[in-house]
C-alpha positions, 0 to 999 in steps of 0.5 A: 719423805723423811722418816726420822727416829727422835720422837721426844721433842720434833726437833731434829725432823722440823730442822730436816723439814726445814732445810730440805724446803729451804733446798727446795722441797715443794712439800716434805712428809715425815714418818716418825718411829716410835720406842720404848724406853726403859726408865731404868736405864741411864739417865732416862727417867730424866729425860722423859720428865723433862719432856713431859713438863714440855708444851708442843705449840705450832707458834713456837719455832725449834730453829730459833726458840721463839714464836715464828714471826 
């Protein structure tokens, strides 16, 4: 199982995901934690737009940033 805590675009836990099959995982769970996050802090506001205007598509591999093939 791979619990992972950066929820605002999958990147990091399909990477996790992704090496631990290439290691020889038969299956691999992951278990996000979610946040909240104070838009007024920092550069914040930004991110969460940025990631709003962000389509999740299972087509599209974070590894290579193209459609997987």
């Amino acid at each position: 199982m791979l619990i992972d805590d950066t929820w605002t675009t999958g990147n990091h836990a399909q990477s996790a995901s992704a090496a631990l099959k290439a290691a020889g995982a038969g299956c691999v769970a992951i278990v996000v934690l979610g946040r909240h996050l104070n838009a007024d802090y920092g550069d914040t506001a930004s991110h969460v737009e940025q990631a709003r205007l962000r389509r999740f598509s299972w087509d599209v591999c974070v590894l290579q940033r193209g459609a997987h093939g």
